[in-house]
Backbone as a printed PyTorch tensor [residue, N CA C, xyz], in Angstrom:
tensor([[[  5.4250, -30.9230, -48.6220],
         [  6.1340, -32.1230, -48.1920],
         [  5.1750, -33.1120, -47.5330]],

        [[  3.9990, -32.4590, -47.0690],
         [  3.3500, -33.3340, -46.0010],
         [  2.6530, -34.3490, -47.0300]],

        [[  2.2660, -33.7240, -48.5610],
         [  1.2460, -34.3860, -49.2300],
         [  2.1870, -35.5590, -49.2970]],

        [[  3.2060, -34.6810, -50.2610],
         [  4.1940, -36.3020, -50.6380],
         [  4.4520, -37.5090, -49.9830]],

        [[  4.1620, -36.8690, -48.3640],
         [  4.7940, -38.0540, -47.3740],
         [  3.7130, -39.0600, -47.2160]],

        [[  2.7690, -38.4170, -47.4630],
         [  1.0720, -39.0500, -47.3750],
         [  0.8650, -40.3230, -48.2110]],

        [[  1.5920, -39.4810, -49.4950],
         [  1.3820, -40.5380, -50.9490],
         [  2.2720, -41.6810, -50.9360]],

        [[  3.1900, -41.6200, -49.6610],
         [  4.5260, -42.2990, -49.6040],
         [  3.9180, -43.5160, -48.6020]],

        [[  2.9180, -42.8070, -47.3650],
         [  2.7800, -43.5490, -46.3890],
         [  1.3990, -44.4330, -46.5440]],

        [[  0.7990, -44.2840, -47.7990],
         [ -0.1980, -45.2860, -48.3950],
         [  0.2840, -46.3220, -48.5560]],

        [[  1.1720, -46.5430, -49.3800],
         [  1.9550, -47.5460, -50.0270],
         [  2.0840, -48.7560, -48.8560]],

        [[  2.6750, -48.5820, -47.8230],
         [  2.8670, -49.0210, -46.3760],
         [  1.7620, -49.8360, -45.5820]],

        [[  0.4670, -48.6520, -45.1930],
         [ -0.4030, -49.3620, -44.9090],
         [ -1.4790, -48.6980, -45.0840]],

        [[ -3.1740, -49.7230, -44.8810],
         [ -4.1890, -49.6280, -45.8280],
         [ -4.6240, -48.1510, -44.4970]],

        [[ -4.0820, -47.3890, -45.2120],
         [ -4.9040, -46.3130, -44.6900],
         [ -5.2200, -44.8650, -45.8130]],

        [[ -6.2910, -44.3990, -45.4050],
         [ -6.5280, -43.3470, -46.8840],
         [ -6.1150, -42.2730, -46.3040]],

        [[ -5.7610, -41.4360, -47.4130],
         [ -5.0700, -40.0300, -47.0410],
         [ -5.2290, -39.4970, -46.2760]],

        [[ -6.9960, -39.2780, -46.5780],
         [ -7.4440, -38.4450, -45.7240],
         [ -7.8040, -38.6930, -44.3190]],

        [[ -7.3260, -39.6900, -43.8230],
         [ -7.0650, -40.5720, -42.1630],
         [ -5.5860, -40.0590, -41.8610]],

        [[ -4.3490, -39.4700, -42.9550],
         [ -3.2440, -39.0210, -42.0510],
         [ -3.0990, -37.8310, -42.0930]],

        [[ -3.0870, -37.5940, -40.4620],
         [ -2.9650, -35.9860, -40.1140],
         [ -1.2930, -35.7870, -39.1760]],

        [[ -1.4070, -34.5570, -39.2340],
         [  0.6600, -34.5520, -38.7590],
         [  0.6310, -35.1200, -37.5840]],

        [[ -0.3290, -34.8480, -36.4830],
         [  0.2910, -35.5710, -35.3320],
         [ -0.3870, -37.3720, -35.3290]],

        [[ -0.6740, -37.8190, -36.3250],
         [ -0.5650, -38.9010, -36.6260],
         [  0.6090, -39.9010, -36.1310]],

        [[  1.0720, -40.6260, -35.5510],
         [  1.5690, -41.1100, -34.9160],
         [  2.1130, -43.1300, -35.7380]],

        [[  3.5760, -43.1180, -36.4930],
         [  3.3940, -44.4950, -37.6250],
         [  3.1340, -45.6480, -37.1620]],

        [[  3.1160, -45.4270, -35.6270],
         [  2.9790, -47.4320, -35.0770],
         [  1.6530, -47.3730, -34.5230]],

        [[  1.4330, -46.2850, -33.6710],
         [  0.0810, -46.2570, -32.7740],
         [ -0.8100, -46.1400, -33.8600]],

        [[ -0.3980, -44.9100, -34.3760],
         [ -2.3770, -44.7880, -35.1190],
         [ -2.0020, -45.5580, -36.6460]],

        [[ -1.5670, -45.6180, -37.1780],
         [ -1.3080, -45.9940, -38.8300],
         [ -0.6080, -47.5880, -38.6700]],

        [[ -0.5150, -47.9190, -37.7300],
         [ -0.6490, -49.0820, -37.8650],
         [  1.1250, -49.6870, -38.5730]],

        [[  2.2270, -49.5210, -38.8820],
         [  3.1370, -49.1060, -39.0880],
         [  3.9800, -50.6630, -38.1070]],

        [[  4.9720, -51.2740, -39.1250],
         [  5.7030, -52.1250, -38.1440],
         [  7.1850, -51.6680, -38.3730]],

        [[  7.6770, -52.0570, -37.3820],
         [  9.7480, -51.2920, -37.6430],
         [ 10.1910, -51.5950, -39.3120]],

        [[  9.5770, -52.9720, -39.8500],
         [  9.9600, -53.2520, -41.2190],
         [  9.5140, -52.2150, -41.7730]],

        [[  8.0750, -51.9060, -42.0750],
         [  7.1090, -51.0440, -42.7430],
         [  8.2760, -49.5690, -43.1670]],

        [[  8.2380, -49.2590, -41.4840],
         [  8.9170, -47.7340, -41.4460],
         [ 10.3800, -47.8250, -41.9510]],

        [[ 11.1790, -49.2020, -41.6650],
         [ 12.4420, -48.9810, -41.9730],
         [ 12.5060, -48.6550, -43.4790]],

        [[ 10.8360, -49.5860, -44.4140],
         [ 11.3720, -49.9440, -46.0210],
         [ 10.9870, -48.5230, -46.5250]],

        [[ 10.4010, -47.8460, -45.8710],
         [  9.5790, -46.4960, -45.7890],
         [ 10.5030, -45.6150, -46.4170]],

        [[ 11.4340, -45.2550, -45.1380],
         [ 12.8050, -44.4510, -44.8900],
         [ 13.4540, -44.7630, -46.5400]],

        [[ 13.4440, -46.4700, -46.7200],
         [ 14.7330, -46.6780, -47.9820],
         [ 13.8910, -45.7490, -49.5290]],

        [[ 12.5630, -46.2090, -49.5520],
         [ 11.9800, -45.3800, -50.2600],
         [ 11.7230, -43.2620, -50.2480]],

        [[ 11.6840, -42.7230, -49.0370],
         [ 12.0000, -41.8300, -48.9580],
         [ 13.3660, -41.1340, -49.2850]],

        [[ 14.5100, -41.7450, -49.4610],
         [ 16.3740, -41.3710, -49.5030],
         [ 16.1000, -41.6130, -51.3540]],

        [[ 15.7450, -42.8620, -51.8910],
         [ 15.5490, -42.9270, -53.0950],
         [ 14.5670, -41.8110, -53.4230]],

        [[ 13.8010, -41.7840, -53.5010],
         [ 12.6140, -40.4060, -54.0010],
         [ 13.0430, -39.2410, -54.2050]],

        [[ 13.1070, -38.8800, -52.7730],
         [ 14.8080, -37.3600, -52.6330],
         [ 15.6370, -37.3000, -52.4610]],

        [[ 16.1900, -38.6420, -52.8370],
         [ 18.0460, -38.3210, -52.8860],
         [ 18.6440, -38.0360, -51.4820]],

        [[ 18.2530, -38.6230, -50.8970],
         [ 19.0680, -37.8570, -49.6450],
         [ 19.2620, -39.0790, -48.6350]],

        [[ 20.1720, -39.1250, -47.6180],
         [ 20.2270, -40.3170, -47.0540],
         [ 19.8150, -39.8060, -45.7820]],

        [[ 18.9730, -40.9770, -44.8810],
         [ 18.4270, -40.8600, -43.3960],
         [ 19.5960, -41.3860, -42.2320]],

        [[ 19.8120, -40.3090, -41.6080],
         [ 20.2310, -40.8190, -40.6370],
         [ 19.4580, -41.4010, -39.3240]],

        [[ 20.0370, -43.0570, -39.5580],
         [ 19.3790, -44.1400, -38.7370],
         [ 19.1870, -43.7250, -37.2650]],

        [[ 19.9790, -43.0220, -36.7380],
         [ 19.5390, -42.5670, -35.0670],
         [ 18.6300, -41.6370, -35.1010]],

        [[ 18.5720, -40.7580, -35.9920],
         [ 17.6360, -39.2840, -36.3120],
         [ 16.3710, -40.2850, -36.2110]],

        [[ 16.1210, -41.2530, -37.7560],
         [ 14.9740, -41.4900, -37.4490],
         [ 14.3810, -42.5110, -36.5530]],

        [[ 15.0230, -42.6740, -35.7460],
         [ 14.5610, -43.6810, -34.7990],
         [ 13.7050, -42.7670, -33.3970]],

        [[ 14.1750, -41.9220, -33.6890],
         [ 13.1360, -40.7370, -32.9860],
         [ 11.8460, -40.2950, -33.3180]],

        [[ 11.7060, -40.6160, -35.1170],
         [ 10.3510, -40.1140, -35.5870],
         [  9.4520, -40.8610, -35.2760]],

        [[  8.1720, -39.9720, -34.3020],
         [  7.0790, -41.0230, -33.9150],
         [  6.0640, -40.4860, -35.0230]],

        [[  5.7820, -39.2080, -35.5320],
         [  4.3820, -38.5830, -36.0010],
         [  5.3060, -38.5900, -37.2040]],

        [[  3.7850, -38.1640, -38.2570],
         [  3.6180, -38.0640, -39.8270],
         [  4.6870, -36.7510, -39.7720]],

        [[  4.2200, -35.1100, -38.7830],
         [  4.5860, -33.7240, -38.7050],
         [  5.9970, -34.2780, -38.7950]],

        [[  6.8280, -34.8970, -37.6440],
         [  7.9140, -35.0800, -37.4220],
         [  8.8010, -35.2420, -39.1700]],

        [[  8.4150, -36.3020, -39.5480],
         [  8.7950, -37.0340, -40.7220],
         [  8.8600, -35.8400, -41.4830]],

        [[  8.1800, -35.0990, -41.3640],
         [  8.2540, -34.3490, -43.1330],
         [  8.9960, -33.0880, -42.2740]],

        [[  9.2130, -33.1280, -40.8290],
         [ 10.4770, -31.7380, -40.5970],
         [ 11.4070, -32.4630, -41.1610]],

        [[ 11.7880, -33.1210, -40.7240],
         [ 13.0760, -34.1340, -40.8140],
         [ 13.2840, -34.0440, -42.2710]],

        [[ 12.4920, -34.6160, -43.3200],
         [ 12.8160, -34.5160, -44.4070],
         [ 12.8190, -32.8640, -45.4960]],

        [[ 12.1520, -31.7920, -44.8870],
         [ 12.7690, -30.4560, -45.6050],
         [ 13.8840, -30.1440, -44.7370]],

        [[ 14.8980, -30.6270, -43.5020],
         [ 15.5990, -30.2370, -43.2660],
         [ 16.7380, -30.7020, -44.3840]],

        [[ 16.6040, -32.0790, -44.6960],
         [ 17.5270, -32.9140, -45.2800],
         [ 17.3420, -32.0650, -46.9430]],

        [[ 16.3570, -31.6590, -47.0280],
         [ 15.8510, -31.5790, -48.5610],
         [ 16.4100, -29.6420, -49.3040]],

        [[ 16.7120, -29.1110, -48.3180],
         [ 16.4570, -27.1060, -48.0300],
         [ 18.1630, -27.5550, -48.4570]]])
């Protein structure tokens, strides 16, 4: 899950893979704006089918976080 989220969180901003690690952090270290992460999320629900709940992720600060969140939604 972590790769996928990686390949997801390029798209977003100019950062290379191998710069995101789980406790990576989307606003502090990756550079990440509320738009970025919100259009993020719409692309993540499309990809796996699954819908985000907007209060859940308003909690996700790290890359780790994101991809619990999403094999919980995904299992």
């Amino acid at each position: 899950m972590l790769e996928q989220l990686k390949g997801i969180i390029v798209n977003y901003v100019e950062v290379e893979p191998d710069n995101i690690h789980p406790e990576s952090r989307f606003m502090e270290d990756l550079g990440f704006t509320s738009f970025d992460f919100m259009s993020m999320l719409g692309e993540l629900e499309d990809t796996f089918d699954i819908e985000v709940d907007q209060q859940e992720a308003a909690g996700i600060r790290t890359v780790q976080e994101a991809a619990d969140y999403l094999e919980k939604l995904t299992a």
